[in-house]
C-alpha positions in Angstrom: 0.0 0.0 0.0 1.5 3.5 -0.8 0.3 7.0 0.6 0.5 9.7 -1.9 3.5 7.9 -3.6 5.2 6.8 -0.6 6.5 3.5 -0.1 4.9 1.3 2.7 8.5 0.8 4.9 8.9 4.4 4.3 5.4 5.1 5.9 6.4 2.6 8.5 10.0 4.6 9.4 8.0 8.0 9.6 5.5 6.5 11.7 8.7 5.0 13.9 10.1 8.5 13.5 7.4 9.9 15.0 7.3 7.9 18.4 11.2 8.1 18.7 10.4 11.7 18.3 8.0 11.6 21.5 10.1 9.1 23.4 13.5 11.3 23.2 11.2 14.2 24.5 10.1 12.4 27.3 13.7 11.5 28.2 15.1 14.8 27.7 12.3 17.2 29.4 13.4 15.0 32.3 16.5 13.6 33.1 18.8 16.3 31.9 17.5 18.4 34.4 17.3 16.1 37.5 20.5 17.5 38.7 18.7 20.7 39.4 15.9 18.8 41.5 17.8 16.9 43.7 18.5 20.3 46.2 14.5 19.8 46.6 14.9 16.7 47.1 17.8 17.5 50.3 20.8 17.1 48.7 23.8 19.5 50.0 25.7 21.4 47.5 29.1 19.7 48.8 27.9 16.3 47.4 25.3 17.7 44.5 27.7 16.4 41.5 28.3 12.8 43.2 24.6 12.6 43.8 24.1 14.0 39.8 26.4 11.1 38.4 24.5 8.2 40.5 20.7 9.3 39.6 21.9 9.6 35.9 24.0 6.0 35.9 21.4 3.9 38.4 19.2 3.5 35.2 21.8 2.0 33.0 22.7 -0.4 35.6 19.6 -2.6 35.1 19.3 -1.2 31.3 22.5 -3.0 30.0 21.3 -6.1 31.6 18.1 -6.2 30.2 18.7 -5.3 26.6 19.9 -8.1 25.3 16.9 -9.9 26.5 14.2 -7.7 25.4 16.3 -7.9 22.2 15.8 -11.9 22.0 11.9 -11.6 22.8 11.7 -8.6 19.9 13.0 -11.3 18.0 10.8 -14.2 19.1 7.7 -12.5 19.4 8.1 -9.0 17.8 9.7 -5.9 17.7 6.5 -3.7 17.7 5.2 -5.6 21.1 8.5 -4.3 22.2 8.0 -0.7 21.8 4.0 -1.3 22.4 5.4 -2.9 26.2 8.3 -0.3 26.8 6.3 2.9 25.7 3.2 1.8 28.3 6.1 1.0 31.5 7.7 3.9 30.7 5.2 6.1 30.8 4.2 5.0 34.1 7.8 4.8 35.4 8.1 8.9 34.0 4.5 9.8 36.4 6.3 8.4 38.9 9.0 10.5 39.4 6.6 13.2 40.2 6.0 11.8 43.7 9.7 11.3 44.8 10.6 12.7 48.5 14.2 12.1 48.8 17.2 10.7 46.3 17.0 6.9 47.1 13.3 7.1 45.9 14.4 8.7 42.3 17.2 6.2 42.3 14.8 3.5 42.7 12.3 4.6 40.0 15.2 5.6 37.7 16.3 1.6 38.1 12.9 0.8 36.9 13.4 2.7 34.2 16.3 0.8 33.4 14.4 -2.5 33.8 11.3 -1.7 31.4 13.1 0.6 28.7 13.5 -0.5 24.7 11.3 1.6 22.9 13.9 3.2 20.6 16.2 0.0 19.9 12.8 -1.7 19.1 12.0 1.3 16.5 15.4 1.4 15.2 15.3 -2.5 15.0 12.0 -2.3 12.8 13.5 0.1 10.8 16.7 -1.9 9.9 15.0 -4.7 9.1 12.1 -3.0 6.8 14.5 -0.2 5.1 16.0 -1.3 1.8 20.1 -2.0 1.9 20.5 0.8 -0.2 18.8 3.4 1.7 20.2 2.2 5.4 22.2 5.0 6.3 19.6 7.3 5.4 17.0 5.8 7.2 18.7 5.5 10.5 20.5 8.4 10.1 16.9 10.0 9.9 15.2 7.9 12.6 18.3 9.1 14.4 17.3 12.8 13.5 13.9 11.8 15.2 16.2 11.4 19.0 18.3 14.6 18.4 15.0 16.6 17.3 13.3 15.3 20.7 16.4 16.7 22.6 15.6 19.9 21.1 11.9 19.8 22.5 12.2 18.0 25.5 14.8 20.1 27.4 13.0 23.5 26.0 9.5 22.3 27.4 10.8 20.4 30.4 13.1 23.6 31.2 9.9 25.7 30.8 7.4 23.5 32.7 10.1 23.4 35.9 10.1 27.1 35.8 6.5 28.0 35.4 4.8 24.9 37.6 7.7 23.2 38.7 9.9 20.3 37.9 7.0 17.6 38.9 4.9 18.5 36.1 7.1 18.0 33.3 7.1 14.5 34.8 3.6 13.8 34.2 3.9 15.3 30.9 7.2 13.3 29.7 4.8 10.0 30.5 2.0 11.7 28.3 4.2 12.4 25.4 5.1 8.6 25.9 1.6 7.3 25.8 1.1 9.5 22.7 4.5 7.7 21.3 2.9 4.1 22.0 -0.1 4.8 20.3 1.1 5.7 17.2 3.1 2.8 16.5 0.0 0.6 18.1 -2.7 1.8 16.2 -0.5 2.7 12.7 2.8 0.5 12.5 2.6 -2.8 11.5 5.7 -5.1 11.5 4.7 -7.6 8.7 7.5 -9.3 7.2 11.0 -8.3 8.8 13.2 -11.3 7.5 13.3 -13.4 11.0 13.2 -16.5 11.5 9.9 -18.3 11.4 8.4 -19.2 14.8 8.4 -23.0 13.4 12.4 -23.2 12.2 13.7 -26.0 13.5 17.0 -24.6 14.6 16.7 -23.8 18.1 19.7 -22.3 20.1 20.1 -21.2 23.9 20.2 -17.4 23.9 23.1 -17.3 25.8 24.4 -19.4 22.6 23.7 -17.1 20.4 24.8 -14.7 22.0 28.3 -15.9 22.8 28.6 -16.8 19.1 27.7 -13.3 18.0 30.3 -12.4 20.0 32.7 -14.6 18.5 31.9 -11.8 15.4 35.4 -9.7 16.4 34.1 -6.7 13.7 30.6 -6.9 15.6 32.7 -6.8 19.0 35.0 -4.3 18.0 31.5 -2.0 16.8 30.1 -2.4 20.8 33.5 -1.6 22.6 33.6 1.7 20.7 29.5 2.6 21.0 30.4 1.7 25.1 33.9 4.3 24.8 32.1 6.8 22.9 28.8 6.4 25.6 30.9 6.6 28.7 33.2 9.8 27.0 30.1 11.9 26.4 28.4 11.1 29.9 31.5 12.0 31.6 30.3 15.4 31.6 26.7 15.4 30.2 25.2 15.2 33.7 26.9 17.8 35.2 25.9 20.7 32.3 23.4 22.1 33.7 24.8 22.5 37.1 28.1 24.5 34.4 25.7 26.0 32.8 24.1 27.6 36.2 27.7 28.5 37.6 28.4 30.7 34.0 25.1 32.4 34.8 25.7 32.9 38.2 23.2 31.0 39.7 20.4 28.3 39.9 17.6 31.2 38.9 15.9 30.9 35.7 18.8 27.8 35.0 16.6 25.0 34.1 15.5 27.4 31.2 18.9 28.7 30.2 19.8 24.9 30.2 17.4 23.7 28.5 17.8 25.9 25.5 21.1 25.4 25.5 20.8 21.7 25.5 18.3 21.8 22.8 21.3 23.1 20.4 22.8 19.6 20.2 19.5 18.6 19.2 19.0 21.4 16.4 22.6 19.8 15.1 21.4 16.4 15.1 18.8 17.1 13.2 20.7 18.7 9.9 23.8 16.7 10.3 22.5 13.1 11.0 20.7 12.1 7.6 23.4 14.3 5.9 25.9 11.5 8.0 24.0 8.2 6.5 23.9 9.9 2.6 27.9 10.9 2.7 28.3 7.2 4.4 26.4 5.3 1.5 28.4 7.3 -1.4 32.1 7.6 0.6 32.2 4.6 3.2 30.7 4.6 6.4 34.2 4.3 8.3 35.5 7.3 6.8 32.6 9.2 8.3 32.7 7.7 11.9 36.6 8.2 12.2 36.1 12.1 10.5 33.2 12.6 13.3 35.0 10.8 16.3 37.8 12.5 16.0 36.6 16.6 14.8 33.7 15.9 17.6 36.8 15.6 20.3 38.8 18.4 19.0 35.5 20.5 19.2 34.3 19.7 23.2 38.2 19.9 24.3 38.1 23.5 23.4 35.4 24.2 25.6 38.3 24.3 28.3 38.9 28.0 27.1 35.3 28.7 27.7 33.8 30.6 29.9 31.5 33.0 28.5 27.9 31.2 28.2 27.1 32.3 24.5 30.3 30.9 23.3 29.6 27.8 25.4 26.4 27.6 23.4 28.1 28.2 20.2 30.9 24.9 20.5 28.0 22.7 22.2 26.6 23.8 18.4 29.3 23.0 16.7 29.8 19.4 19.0 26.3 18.5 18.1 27.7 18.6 14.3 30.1 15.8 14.7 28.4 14.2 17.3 25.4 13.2 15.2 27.4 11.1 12.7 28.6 8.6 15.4 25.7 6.3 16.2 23.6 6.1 13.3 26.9 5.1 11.5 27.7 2.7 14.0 24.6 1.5 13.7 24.6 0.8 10.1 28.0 -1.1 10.2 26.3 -3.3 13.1 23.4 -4.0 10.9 25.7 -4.8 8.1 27.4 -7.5 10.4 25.1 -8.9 11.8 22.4 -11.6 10.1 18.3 -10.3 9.3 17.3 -13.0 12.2 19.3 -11.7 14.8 18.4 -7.9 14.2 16.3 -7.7 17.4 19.4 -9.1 19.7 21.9 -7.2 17.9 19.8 -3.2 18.6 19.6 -5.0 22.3 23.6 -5.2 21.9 24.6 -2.1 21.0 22.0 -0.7 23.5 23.3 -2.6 26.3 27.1 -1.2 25.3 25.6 2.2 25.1 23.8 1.8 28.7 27.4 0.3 30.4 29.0 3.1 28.7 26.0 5.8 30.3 26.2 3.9 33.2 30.3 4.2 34.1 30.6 7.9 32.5 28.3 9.8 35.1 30.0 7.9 37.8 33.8 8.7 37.0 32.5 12.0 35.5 30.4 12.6 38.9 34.0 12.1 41.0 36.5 13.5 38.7 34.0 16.7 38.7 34.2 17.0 42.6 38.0 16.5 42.7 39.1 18.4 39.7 36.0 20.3 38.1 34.1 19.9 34.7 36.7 22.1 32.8 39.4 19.1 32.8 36.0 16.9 32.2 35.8 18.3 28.9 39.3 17.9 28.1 39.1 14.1 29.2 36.1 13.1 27.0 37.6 15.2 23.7 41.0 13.4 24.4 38.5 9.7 24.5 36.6 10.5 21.5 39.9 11.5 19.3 42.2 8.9 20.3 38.9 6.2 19.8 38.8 8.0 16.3 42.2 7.7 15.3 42.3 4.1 17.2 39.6 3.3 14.0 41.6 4.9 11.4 44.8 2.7 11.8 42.7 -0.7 12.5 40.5 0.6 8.7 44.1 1.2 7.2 45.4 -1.9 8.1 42.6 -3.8 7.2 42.3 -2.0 3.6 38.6 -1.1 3.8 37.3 -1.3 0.7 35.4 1.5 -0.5 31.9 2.2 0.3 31.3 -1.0 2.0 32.9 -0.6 5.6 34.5 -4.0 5.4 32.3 -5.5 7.8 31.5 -8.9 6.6 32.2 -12.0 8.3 32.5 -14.2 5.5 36.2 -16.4 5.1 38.3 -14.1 2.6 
């Protein structure tokens, strides 16, 4: 079935795009900015950035555990239950945050949040499997433009909200926006055919099998180690902006506004650069992009050592966004490229479980490196990761004599 000449997997992805759209809201009206509740919630200034980098890791904890297994049962029973079960948790899990008293309580609901999440991996998942090969990198590039264009909206609403009704409403809302998200995709996606194995194939394997076989993939491996280095670089110091953005204004007043527009400008960058990413990747090779990005994207945040005027803050968090949007859809493709159809499910449960352990250790060492030697050396740190990972990929492509335009990632004998 087409509408008005558009393809049925391309109705599909813009459906998709739409609830990854509300989803990333949700997440960034809210979580950005819980550094700026937890004083509410009686936390002393001495131990604010410690308390920042466990509320932002606790949900990754139980997130890269459970990934891989809401990965297998995308694949067993579908990817579109998936998003249908995550969207309706999470929205619950979101109203709950609104009736928090203290920070054990938040840490606590931000662990279930961890434990029922998988609403984009299962979009993206859909995607991969419906999207034509020749069209991939523009069509998670683009469903990755959906994420950064939430974290333009969600940061600017939820910074609004906390200043006009207070930081418990945009709760409420974020799990709105989600229940919006879930029924889209219930009432207009559905999966069809997405090459997986049959529920009757006789070929039955343990998941922990088939996991430790996919493993055995060393260009598969190779793709999660960096999504976990680039994950824990950037959440080194994404927790504590907010509270750096408040210090260059000189003060918590008005910051949850300031921040979130701020913010939002990584967002605004995601949304021209990534689908501009996934077209230069299909005509010039998708590991020249992600080494290009990896490495200009550290040069940029390192810089931001120098800064201390807020506008020009705002103008290299621009600028960072750029670079920063090439990185996962690209990674993303090459995953998809080495992986099998059948296994699509577990392998977006993969690569999200790398990106939750790497969300889960960066607010933690960025947390204690920011009490001991403040956010300005943070900056430095996750620019030095992110160009030494990018140059790290460069010698490994060279050596391996990439071939042009195909990434090299297959796994068949040479």
């Amino acid at each position: 079935m087409k509408v008005s000449g558009m393809e049925s997997w391309q109705r599909q992805m813009w459906i998709l795009w739409f609830g990854v759209l509300l989803c990333s809201s949700s997440y960034t009206m809210v979580i950005p900015l819980l550094p700026l509740f937890l004083p509410e919630l009686g936390v002393s200034d001495d131990s604010v950035y410690w308390w920042a980098g466990i509320v932002q890791a606790s949900a990754f904890l139980i997130g890269a555990v459970m990934a891989p297994l809401w990965g297998s049962l995308a694949d067993k029973y579908g990817k579109r239950k998936m998003v249908i079960r995550a969207g309706l948790s999470l929205a619950v899990v979101y109203s709950l945050m609104a009736f928090v008293h203290n920070p054990w309580e938040l840490i606590g609901i931000r662990m279930l949040q961890g434990f029922v999440g998988g609403f984009v991996p299962a979009s993206m998942a859909i995607v991969a499997s419906i999207a034509p090969e020749s069209r991939l990198g523009w069509s998670l590039g683009t469903m990755q433009a959906a994420s950064m264009t939430g974290s333009i909206m969600g940061p600017l609403l939820g910074g609004l909200l906390a200043q006009t009704f207070g930081q418990r409403q945009s709760f409420v809302v974020a799990g709105v926006f989600l229940l919006l998200a879930t029924a889209a995709v219930f009432f207009f996606v559905h999966e069809g055919k997405t090459g997986t194995a049959s529920a009757g194939s006789p070929q039955k394997t343990s998941m922990l099998r088939e996991y430790r076989d996919a493993l055995h993939n060393k260009r598969l491996l190779n793709l999660l180690l960096l999504l976990l280095l680039f994950q824990l670089s950037v959440n080194m110091v994404q927790p504590l902006l907010t509270l750096h953005i408040a210090d260059m204004q000189g003060g918590v007043k008005d910051a949850a506004a300031t921040a979130g527009f701020v913010l939002s400008l990584i967002g605004i960058a995601g949304i021209l650069a990534s689908p501009q990413w996934g077209r230069v990747g299909e005509k010039h090779g998708y590991m020249r992009v992600l080494v290009f990005c990896l490495i200009a994207a550290g040069c940029v945040i390192c810089t931001q050592y120098f800064v201390h005027q807020l506008w020009l803050f705002t103008v290299v968090q621009f600028c960072f966004g750029l670079f920063l949007a090439g990185i996962v859809p690209v990674v993303n493709t090459l995953v998809v490229q080495s992986t099998d159809s059948s296994f699509r499910g577990r392998s977006f449960g993969m690569t999200t479980s790398a990106n939750q352990l790497g969300q889960l250790l960066g607010p933690l060492i960025g947390g204690g490196m920011g009490m001991f030697l403040g956010i300005q050396w943070l900056f430095v740190t996750t620019g030095t990761l992110l160009a030494t990972a990018g140059v790290a990929v460069a010698l490994r492509s060279a050596l391996k004599h990439v071939p042009r335009g195909r990434a090299g990632y297959s796994d068949q004998p040479r």
